[in-house]
C-alpha positions as CSV (number, residue, x, y, z in Angstrom):
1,X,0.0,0.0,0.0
2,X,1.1,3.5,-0.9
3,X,1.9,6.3,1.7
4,X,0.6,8.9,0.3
5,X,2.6,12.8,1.1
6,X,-0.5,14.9,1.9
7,X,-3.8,15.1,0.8
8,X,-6.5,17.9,1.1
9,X,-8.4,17.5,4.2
10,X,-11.8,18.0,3.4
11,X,-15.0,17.0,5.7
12,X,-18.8,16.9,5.5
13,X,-18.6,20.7,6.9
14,X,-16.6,21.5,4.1
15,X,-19.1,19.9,1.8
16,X,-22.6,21.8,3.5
17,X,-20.7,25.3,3.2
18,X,-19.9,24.7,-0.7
19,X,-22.8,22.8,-1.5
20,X,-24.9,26.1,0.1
21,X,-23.0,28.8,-1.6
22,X,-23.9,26.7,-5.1
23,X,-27.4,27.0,-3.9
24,X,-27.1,30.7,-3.3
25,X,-27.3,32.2,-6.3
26,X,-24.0,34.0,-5.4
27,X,-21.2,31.9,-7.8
28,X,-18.7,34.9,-8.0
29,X,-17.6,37.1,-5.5
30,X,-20.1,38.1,-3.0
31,X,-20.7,38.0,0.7
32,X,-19.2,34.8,1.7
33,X,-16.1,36.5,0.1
34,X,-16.3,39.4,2.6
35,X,-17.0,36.9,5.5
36,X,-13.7,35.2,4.7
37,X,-12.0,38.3,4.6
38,X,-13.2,39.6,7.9
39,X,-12.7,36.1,9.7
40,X,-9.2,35.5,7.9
41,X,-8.1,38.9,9.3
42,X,-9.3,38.3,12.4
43,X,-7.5,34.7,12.6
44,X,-4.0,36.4,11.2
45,X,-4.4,39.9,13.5
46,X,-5.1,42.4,10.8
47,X,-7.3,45.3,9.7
48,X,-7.8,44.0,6.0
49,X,-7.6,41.1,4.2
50,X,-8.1,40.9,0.3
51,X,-9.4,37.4,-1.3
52,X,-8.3,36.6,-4.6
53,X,-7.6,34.0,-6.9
54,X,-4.4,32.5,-5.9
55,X,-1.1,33.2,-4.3
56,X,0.8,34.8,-6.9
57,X,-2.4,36.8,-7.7
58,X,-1.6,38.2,-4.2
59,X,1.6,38.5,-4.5
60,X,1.2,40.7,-7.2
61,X,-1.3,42.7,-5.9
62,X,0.7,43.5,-2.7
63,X,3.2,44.7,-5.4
64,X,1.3,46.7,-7.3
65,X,-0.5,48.2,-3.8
66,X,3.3,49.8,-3.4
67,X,3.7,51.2,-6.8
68,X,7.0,49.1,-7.6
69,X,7.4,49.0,-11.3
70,X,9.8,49.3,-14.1
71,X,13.2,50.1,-13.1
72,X,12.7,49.1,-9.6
73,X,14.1,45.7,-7.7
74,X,12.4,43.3,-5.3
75,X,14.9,41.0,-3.2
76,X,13.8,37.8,-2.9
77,X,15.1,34.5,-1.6
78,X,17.0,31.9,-4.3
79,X,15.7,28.7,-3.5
80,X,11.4,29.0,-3.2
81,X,8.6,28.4,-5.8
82,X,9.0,30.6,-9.1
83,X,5.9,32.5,-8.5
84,X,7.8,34.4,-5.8
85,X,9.4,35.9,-8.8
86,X,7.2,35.6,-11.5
87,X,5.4,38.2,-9.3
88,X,7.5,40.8,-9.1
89,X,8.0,39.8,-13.1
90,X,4.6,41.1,-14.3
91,X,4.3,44.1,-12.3
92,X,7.8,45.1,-14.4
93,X,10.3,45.1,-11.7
94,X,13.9,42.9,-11.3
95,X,14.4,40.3,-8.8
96,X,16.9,40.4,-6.7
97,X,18.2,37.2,-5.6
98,X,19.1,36.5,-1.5
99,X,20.5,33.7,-0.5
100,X,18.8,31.4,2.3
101,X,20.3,30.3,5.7
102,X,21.1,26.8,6.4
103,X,18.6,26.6,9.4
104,X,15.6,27.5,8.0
105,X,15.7,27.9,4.2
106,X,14.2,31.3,4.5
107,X,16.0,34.4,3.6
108,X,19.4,34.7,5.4
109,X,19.0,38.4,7.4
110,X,23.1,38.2,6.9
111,X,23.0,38.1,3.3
112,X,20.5,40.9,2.9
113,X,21.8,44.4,2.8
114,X,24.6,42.8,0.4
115,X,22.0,43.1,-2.2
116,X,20.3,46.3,-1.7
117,X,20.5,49.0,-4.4
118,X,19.1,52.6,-4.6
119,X,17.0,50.7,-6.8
120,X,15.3,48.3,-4.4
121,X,12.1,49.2,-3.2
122,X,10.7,46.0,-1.5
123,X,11.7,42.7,0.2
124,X,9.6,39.2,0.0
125,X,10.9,37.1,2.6
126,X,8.8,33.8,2.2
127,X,8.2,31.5,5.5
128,X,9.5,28.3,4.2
129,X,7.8,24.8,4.9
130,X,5.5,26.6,7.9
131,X,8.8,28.0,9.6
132,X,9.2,31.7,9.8
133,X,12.0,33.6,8.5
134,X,14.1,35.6,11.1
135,X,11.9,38.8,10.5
136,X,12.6,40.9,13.7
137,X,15.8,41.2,11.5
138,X,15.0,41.6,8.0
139,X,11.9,44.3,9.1
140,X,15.1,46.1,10.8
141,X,17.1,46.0,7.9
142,X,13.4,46.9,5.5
143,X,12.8,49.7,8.2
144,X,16.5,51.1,8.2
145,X,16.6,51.4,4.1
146,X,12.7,52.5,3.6
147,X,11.7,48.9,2.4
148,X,8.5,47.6,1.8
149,X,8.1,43.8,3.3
150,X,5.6,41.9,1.7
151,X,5.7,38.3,3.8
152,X,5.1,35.2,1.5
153,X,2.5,33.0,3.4
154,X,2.2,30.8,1.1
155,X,3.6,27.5,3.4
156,X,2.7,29.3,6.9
157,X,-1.0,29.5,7.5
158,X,-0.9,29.4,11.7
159,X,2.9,30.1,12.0
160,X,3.7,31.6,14.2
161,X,7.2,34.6,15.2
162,X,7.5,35.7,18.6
163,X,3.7,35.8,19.2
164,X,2.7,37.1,15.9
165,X,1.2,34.9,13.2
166,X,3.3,35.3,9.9
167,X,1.5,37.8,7.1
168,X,0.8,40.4,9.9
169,X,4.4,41.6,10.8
170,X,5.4,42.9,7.3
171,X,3.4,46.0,5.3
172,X,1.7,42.9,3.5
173,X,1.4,38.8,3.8
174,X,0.4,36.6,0.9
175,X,-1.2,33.4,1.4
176,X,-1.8,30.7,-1.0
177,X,-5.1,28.6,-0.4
178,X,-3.7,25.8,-3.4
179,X,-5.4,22.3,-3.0
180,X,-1.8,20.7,-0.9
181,X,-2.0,24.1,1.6
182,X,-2.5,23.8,5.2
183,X,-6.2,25.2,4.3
184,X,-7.7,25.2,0.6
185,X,-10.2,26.6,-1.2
186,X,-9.0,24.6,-3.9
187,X,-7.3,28.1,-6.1
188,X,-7.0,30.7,-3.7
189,X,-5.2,33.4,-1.8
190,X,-5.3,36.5,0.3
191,X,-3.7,39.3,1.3
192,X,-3.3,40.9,4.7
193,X,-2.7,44.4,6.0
194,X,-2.8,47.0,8.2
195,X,-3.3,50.0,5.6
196,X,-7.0,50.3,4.4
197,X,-5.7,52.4,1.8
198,X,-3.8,49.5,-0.1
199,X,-6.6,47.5,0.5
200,X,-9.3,49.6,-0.9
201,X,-6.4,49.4,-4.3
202,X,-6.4,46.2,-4.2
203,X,-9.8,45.6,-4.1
204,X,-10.6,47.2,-7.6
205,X,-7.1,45.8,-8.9
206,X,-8.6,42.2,-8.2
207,X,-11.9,42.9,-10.3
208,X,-10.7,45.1,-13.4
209,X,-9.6,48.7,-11.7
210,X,-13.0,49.3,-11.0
211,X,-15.0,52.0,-9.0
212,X,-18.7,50.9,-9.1
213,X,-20.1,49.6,-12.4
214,X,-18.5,51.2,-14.9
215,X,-15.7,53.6,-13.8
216,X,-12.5,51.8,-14.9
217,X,-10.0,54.1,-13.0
218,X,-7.1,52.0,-13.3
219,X,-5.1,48.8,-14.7
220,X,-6.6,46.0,-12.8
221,X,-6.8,42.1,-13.7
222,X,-9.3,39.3,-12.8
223,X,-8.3,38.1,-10.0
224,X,-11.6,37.6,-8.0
225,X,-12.3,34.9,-5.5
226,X,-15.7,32.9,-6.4
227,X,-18.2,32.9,-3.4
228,X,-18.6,28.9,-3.4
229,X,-14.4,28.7,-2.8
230,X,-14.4,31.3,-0.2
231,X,-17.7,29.6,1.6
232,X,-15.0,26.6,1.3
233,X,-12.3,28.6,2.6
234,X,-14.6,29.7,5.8
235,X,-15.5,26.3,6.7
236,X,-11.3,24.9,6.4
237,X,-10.2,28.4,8.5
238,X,-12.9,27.4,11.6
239,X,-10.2,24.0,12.0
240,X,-6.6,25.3,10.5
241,X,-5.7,25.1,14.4
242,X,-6.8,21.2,15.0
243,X,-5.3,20.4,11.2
244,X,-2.2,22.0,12.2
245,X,-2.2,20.2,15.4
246,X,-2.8,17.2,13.6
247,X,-0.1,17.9,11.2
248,X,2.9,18.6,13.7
249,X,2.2,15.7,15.8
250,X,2.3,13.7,12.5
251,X,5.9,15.9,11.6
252,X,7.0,15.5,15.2
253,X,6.8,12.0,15.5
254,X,8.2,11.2,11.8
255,X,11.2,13.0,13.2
256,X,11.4,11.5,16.8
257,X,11.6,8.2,14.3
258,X,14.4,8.7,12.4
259,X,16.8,12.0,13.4
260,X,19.6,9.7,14.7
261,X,20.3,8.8,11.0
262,X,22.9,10.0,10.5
263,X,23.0,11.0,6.3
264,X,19.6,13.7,6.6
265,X,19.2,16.5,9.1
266,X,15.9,17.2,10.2
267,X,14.0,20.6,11.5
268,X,15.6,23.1,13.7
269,X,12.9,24.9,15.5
270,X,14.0,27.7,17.7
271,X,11.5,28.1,20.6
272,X,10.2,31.7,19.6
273,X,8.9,29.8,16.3
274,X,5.6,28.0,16.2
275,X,6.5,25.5,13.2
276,X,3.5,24.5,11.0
277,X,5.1,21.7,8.9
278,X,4.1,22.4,5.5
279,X,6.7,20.0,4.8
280,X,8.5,17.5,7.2
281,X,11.2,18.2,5.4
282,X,14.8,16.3,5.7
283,X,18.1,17.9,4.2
284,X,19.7,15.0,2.2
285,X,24.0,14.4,3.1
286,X,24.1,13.0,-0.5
287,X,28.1,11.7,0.7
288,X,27.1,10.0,3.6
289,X,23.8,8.4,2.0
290,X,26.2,7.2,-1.0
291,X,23.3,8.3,-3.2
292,X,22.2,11.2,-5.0
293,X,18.6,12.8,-3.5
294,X,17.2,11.3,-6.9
295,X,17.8,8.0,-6.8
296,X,17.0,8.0,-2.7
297,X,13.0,9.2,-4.0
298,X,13.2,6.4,-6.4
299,X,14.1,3.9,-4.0
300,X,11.3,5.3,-1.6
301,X,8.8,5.2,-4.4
302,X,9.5,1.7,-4.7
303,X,8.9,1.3,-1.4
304,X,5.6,2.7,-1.9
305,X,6.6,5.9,0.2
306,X,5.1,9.1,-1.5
307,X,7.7,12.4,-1.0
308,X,7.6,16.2,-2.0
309,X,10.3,17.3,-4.3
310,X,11.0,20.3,-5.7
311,X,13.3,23.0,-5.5
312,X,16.3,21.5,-7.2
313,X,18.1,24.4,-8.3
314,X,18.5,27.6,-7.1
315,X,15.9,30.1,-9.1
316,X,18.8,32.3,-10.5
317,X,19.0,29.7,-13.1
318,X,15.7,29.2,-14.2
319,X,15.7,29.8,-18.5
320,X,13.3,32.8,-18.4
321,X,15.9,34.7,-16.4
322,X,18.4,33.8,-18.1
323,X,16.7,34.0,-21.8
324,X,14.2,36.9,-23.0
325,X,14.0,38.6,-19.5
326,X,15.0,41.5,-20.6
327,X,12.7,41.4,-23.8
328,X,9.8,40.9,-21.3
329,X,10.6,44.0,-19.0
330,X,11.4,45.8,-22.1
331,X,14.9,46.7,-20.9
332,X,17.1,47.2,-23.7
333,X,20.5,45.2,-23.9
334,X,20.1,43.9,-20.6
335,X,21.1,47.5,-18.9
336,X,20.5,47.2,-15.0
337,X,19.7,43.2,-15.0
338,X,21.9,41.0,-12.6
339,X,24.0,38.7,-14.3
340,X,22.0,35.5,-13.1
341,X,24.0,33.2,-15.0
342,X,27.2,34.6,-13.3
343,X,25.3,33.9,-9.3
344,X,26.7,31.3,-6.6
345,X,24.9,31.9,-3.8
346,X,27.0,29.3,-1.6
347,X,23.7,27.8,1.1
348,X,20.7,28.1,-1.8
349,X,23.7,26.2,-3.8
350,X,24.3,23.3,-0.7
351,X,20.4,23.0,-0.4
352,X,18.9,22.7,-3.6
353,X,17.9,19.5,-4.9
354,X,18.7,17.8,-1.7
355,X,15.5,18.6,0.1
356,X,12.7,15.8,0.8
357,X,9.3,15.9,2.2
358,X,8.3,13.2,4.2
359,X,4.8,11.8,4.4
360,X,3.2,14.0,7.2
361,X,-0.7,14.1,6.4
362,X,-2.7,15.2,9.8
363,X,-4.1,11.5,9.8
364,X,-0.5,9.7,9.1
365,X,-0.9,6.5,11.1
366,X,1.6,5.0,13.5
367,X,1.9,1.8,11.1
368,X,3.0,4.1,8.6
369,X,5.4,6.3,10.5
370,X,7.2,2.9,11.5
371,X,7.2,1.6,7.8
372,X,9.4,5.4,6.9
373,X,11.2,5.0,9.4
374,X,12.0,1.5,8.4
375,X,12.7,1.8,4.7
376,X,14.6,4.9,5.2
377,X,17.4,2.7,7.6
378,X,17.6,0.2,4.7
379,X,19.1,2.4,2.6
């Protein structure tokens, strides 16, 4: 039998809310769209929060909330999902790549200032696997410069930072609600502030740039939330805690089971971090495992043993960076574009491609715990 990674956790709640919105009449944004806002604020410790489409949709909007543009740069950490960049791509500004630390994987505070330009206007700091970067820091460095931080939430719905939940210690958070999230709404996201004049721009950015019915007062995109997926969204927010409970005792006792092998390195969690375990993730010691990170998921597969992968090269060598970038932000000959193909950022270098995810759905049994552990001391 397969052990499957993660799944969506969806119950017969979850099934009444949606199956009532359908019956509505409301299918596209409407009041179970401002209910989620208001109760997702409320959960994260915010004034506003924005529902739209999906997590780079917020991303983007956060971005465009600050005016950052052509000619400006965005920092952002080397090893994450693309969208982190792809972002800060379509509202016409440059990433800036920062590399990571080799604690966390989030964006290394040390690293930071190393990379800031009169050009940089913003930092995007993204809480990896459900641990939260080191922001006390990088908000000192933001605050110091004039930097906007907008927080990428996309893996950290409940973490926790020295009391505060990630997406309200930054000018903006950006939450994905994807279908493998610690909540879904099957496409989703949100953003969260603290400035209702950001969120009143990205409120008409989401639905076209409009004012009312017909007043088009700026460039906006379609980036509404349905009503059915936000009813959805409701119902999954009213037990993040328990899933997340769920979920870290499933991480916690995955790593109880197998940290004293001695070729992977599991979690550090300082104390003033509440860890959600997006991932139960496991740095690979490819030298001491005698095996590259590939063949060890192949091996597990075979096993029947599900794992997350991604993230195998830094993002600084993606092709689009590296390709027509400069076509797409319409910057002629390149002028003002890091030399990506020239960057060797030494930790997002170390970690990439030797990151796993471990199965660690909320309702992993102990049979199956013992059968990880097991297979991975074969090897």
């Amino acid at each position: 039998m397969k052990i499957k990674v993660a799944s969506p956790s969806i119950n017969q709640a979850d099934v009444e809310a949606l199956n009532a919105s359908l019956l509505s009449g409301h299918l596209t944004s409407g009041p179970r769209v401002k209910e989620f806002e208001q109760t997702f604020a409320d959960y994260v410790g915010v004034k506003e929060a924005i529902a739209v489409n999906s997590g780079t949709a917020a991303l983007h909007a956060a971005l465009a909330a600050k005016n950052i543009g052509f000619g400006d740069e965005v920092i952002v950490p080397a090893l994450t999902f693309f969208s982190t960049v792809t972002a800060v791509i379509h509202q016409g500004a440059v990433p800036v790549f920062c590399d990571i630390t080799q604690t966390d994987f989030s964006l290394c505070p040390e690293d930071l200032e190393n990379h800031i330009t009169p050009r940089t206007k913003a930092i995007i700091p993204v809480h990896y696997f459900g641990h939260s970067a080191e922001m006390d820091k990088i908000m000192e460095i933001a605050n110091r410069h004039g930097l906007s931080v907008i927080e990428d939430c996309a893996q950290s719905h409940g973490t926790i930072y020295k009391g505060k939940m990630t997406g309200s210690i930054g000018e903006f958070g950006a939450f994905s609600m994807f279908a493998t999230k610690h909540m879904t709404t099957c496409e989703g996201g949100m953003i969260t502030t603290n400035d209702p004049d950001a969120a009143d721009f990205m409120r008409k950015f989401r639905s076209h740039g409009l004012e009312g019915r017909n007043d088009h007062t700026m460039l906006g995109y379609n980036y509404r939330m349905p009503d059915p997926l936000a009813a959805l969204g409701n119902s999954q927010l009213k037990r993040l805690d328990q899933m997340n409970s769920d979920r870290i005792a499933a991480s916690e006792k995955v790593i109880a089971a197998i940290q004293d092998i001695d070729w992977l390195e599991t979690p550090i969690v300082p104390e003033h971090v509440k860890h959600t375990y997006f991932w139960c993730h496991i740095l690979i010691d490819e030298d001491l495992l005698g095996m590259k990170t590939s063949e060890l998921i192949q091996k597990l597969s075979e096993n029947g043993i599900e794992c997350r992968n991604r993230y195998e090269e830094p993002l600084y060598k993606q092709p689009l960076l590296n390709a027509n970038l400069p076509e797409i932000l319409k910057i002629s000959g390149g002028d003002n574009l890091p030399d990506y193909g020239r960057l060797f950022l030494k930790n997002s270098e170390r970690v990439a491609g030797s990151i796993i995810g471990l199965p660690n759905r909320p309702d992993l049994s102990e049979t199956e715990i013992t059968r990880i552990s097991d297979v991975l001391r074969s090897f």
